[in-house]
C-alpha positions, 0 to 999 in steps of 0.5 A, a space after each residue: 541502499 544509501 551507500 551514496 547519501 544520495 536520495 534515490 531517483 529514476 525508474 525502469 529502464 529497459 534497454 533490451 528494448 532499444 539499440 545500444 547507441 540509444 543507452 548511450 543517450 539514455 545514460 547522458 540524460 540520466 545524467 542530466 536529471 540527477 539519476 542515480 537509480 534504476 531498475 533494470 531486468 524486469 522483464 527480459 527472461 526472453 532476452 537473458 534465458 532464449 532457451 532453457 538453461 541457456 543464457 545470453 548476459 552479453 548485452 546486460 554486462 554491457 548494460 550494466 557496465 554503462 551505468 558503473 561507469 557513469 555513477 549510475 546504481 541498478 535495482 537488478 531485477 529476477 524478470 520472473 514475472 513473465 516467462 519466456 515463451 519456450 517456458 509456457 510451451 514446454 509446461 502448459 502445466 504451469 500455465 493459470 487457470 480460472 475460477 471457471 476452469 479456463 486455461 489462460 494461454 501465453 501472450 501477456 505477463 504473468 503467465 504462470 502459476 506460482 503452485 506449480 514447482 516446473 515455474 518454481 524451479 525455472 524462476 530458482 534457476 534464473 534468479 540463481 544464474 543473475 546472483 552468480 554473475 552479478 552479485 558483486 557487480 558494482 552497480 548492483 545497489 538493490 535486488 528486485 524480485 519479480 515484479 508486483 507479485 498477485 497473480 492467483 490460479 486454481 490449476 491441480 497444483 494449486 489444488 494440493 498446494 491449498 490442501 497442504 496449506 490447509 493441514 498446516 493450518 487447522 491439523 485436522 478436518 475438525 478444526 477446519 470444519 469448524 472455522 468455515 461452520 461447514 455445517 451450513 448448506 451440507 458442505 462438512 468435509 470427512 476427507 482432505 481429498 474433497 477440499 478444492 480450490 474455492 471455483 465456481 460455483 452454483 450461488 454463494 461460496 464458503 466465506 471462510 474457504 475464500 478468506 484462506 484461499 487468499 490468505 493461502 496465496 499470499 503465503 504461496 507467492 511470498 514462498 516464492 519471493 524468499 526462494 529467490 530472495 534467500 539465492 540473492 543472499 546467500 551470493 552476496 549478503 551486503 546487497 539488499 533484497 525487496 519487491 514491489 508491492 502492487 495495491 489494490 482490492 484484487 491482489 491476495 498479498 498480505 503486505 504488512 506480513 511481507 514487510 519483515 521478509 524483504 530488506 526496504 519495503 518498495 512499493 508502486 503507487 498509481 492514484 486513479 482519481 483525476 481531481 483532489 482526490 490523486 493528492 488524498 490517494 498519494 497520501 494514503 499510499 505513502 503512509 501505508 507503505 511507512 506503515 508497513 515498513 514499521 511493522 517488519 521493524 517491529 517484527 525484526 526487532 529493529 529500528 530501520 523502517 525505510 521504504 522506497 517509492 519503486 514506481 509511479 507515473 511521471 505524467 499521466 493519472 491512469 484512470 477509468 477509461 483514458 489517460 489524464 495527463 498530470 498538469 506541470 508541478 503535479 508530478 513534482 508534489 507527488 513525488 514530494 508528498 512521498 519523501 515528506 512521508 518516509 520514501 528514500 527517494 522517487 522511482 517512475 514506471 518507466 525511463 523511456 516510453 516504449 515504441 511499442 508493446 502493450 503499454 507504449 502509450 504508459 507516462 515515461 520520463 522521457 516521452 515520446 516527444 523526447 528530451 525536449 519535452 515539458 515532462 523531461 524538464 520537469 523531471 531535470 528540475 525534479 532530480 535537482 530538487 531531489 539533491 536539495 533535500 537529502 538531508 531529510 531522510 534522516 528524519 522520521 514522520 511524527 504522528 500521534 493517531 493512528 489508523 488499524 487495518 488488516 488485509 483479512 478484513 478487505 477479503 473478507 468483505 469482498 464475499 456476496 452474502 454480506 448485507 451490502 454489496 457496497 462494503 470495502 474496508 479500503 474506501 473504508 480506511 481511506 475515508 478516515 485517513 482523508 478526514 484526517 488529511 484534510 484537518 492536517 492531522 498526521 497519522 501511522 497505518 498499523 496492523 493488530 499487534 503493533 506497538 501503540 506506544 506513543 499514540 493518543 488516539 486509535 481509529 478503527 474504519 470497518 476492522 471487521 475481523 478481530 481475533 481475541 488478540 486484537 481485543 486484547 491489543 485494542 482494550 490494552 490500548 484504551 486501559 493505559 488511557 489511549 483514545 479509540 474511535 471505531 466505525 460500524 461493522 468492527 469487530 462484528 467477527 473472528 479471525 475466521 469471519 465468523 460472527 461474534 453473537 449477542 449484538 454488534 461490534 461483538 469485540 468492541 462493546 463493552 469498550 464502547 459502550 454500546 450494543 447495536 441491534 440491526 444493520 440498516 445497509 443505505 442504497 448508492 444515493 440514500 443520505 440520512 440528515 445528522 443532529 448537529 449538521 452534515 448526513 450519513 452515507 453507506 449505512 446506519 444502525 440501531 444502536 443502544 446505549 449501554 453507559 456512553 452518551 450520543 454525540 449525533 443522531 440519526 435525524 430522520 426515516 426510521 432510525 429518527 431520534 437513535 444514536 448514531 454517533 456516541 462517545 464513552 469514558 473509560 478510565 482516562 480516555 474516550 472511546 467514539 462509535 460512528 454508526 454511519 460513514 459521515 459526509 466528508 466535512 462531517 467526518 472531518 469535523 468529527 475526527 478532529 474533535 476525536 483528536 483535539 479530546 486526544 491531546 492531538 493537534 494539526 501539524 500546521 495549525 495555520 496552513 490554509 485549506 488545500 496547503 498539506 503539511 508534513 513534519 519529518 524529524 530526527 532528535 532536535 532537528 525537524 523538518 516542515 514539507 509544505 504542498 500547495 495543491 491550490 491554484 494560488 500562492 499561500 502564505 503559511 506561517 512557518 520558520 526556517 531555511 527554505 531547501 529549494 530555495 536556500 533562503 531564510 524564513 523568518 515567520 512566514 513562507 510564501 507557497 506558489 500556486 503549485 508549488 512546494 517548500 521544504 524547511 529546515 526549521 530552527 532547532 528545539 
């Protein structure tokens, strides 16, 4: 993907949506900003296939042919993410229905169910008719499969689909009888045929059934990326592959899995906060998907973890209800937080602002206003900083902690019946990696069963399913003398969602030397004061000691005087439970104790607050990003040459308010 040693930049860019003299335009800007890459196709199966069978490739020829000859490399994209209209008329079949049986109708995207083989089939066949034309077309750099795959339906094709997957699975009904404990309110099944898709329905539904509809999902729609992904291949195997990963608690992918199936792992990152907590988001974002990208190494059995940031808004923070608009250096800083954390280059939804469609108000490199707009220069000096650093992609980010998370456990707390409505292992694993990010503490996000080879200390936030091997992948870890600290409501189940009996965290217990009684769920406002200073939120726990000692109590109501944060020694290393979600200082405080015991330090031990530091490093040489996310310059000690700048630093570097530095430190 790097065929050009280039970092890669652009974004979506539709010229189906406009006349040719504006591509003519659009490629002379690309041009100007430093663009080397851009998706193209991504929705245009109206445009490419106006009937069944029938393809109009002139215009995409053109298009295409356009950027070769301006250096410009395509992500060509399989548009099957939006069937065309004749495709929802003629197969009403395939069209998504709801939980609650409704038929949605053509008129959006995503219109199709990814169960129904007539979608399966029309998807195969435009994917195969862009490999036969275009495999070797020399701007095709990169495939991109459909677009943020995460669409769910509950049609009759869906239906047997589940089925199927669920024989694959368990073999026979007794084996699934007894993972979704059946016996509870008369729902034992004696037939395959009585099993459906988890609907509506009167109260509550089977846990277990709602874990594996998700789990069957993602192993459905990633069914659907490999078939187009393996017609890709087999036209021209030295083009890579991926998709883009879409985040968020409503979509069934289970990306960490994905990751071993796609050549880059790619992924599309929107922050929603508007103050601080965009840079914690984008952050967060970045490191998981490094994380992910590790794992399919890992699963490979090779040493390539690249990933690529594929989109993200030039200019806008879309957030609850309105569109804030990102203040100048901010797109800049986030584009360079991801570099700093592993991305081999700054991909942006879209080029061009859209005259029209449902998201013609979306951030664009080019607004609007045009070229002659304060985001379109903004955009030129991003390329040109982009061109700068090249040389960092060589580097890899260093980070001795790491933080475990599985997909299963966020479905799994998304069920009803659980003691509080305000679980989301997510927010979660988001409050740990921001205390870690706010104390400078660099971390990798891991999934049970990665190595734990080099990493000091392990954090566990709300790990709520943990199968037998995960005990094992974490008691392993604590044996050869790793750190561990762990959060309430881990390791409380199995991989089925059953609970662990004889007290909680069943999986972890005797590791952390601690058996907790009860559950004490903390309404949206409760605060409960800490010994030591600080309050827990969320929820608390009685917990009793069993050879740990308390670090913190609960100071106050009816937990006054237990512990709730306790600490244990275990051979060589320290195990930590936290019983509550500390306060924000709190936690930070606390995980940097976890870290400092660990042997663990920040990555810039003098960088003022609201200054985030991110060291990348390739054998002798390293490389130190510095990100001022403050309204005012800081000095930050540090030596090197300044890439932005092409100056020297001797022992400190000045950041501007805003503003960003990248060092090539000295060698050693």
């Amino acid at each position: 993907m790097r065929d050009d040693g280039r970092l890669r930049y652009g974004g979506d860019w539709n010229p189906e949506q406009w006349p040719a003299e504006v591509w003519r335009e659009d490629v002379a800007l690309m041009r100007r900003a430093g663009v080397n890459l851009v998706s193209v196709g991504v929705f245009a199966w109206s445009r490419l296939e106006p009937a069944p069978g029938r393809y109009t490739f002139d215009w995409l020829d053109e298009a295409l042919d356009l950027l070769h000859v301006n250096g410009i490399r395509a992500a060509l994209a399989t548009p099957t993410a939006s069937p065309p209209p004749w495709f929802s008329l003629a197969h009403p079949g395939a069209l998504p229905v709801t939980a609650d049986g409704v038929r949605l109708h053509h008129g959006s995207r995503d219109t199709y169910c990814a169960a129904a083989p007539t979608y399966r089939a029309a998807a195969r066949g435009i994917a195969g008719a862009l490999a036969d034309r275009y495999a070797h077309h020399p701007a095709v750099a990169l495939w991109h499969v459909h677009n943020e795959y995460g669409t769910t339906c509950h049609c009759p094709h869906t239906e047997a689909a589940f089925r199927r997957w669920l024989v694959d699975r368990y073999a026979d009904l007794d084996a699934l009888n007894a993972a979704w404990v059946t016996s509870f309110w008369s729902q034992h099944y004696s037939d395959w045929a009585q099993i459906t898709t988890p609907r509506a329905t009167q109260y509550l539904a089977n846990p277990g059934q709602l874990l594996d509809f998700r789990r069957f999902w993602s192993d459905t729609l990633l069914a659907a990326y490999t078939e187009q992904r393996d017609l890709l291949r087999a036209a021209n195997p030295a083009v890579p592959v991926t998709t883009n990963y879409v985040l968020g608690d409503w979509v069934p992918v289970d990306h960490a899995r994905w990751a071993s199936e796609v050549d880059v792992v790619a992924v599309d990152h929107y922050p929603s906060a508007v103050d601080g907590g965009a840079e914690e988001q984008t952050a967060l974002a970045a490191d998981l998907a490094r994380g992910w990208a590790r794992h399919g190494a890992y699963r490979r059995g090779t040493v390539d973890a690249g990933w690529l940031l594929m989109e993200s808004a030039p200019h806008q923070i879309h957030t609850a209800g309105r569109m804030h608009t990102k203040e100048p250096g901010r797109m800049t800083r986030h584009s360079l937080s991801h570099v700093a954390r592993g991305s081999r280059g700054v991909m942006f939804f879209q080029w061009r602002a859209s005259a029209g469609g449902a998201e013609r108000f979306h951030s664009a490199l080019v607004p609007h206003a045009g070229p002659d707009s304060r985001v379109f220069r903004e955009a030129t000096r991003l390329g040109d900083l982009l061109a700068r650093i090249t040389e960092v992609d060589a580097g890899r980010v260093e980070a001795s902690v790491a933080i475990g998370w599985d997909a299963a456990c966020g479905w799994a707390l998304q069920h009803p019946g659980l003691p509080s409505q305000r679980l989301d292992q997510q927010a979660e694993v988001a409050a740990a990696h921001r205390a870690l990010w706010r104390a400078g503490i660099a971390c990798d996000m891991l999934v049970p069963g990665d190595s734990l080879d080099g990493y000091r200390l392990l954090v566990l936030p709300a790990l709520y399913l943990a199968a037998d091997a995960t005990a094992d992948w974490v008691r392993d870890h604590v044996q050869a003398g790793g750190h561990l600290l762990v959060t309430w409501l881990s390791g409380v189940a199995d991989e089925h969602g059953r609970i662990r009996l004889g007290g909680y965290p069943g999986a972890f217990r005797d590791l952390l030397g601690v058996r907790v009684e009860e559950f004490h769920p903390l309404a949206e406002n409760d605060r409960v004061p800490l010994t030591g200073g600080g309050h827990g939120l969320t929820w608390t726990e009685t917990v009793h000691l069993a050879g740990a000692e308390p670090v913190a109590a609960y100071a106050g109501g009816v937990l006054n005087g237990w512990p709730a944060v306790t600490r244990h020694r275990v051979g060589d290393a320290l195990t930590w439970y936290v019983s509550t979600r500390p306060d924000g200082d709190t936690y930070q405080r606390l995980l940097t104790e976890a870290a400092r015991s660990a042997g663990v330090t920040p990555v810039c031990p003098d960088a003022p607050p609201g200054v985030e530091a991110v060291r990348r490093r390739d054998g002798d040489r390293s490389w130190l990003f510095l990100l001022n996310h403050t309204d005012r310059p800081h000095r930050v000690p540090a030596a090197g040459t300044d890439l932005l700048t092409g100056e020297p630093v001797d022992d400190a570097v000045t950041v501007p308010a805003g503003g960003v530095a990248v060092l090539r430190e000295p060698p050693g």
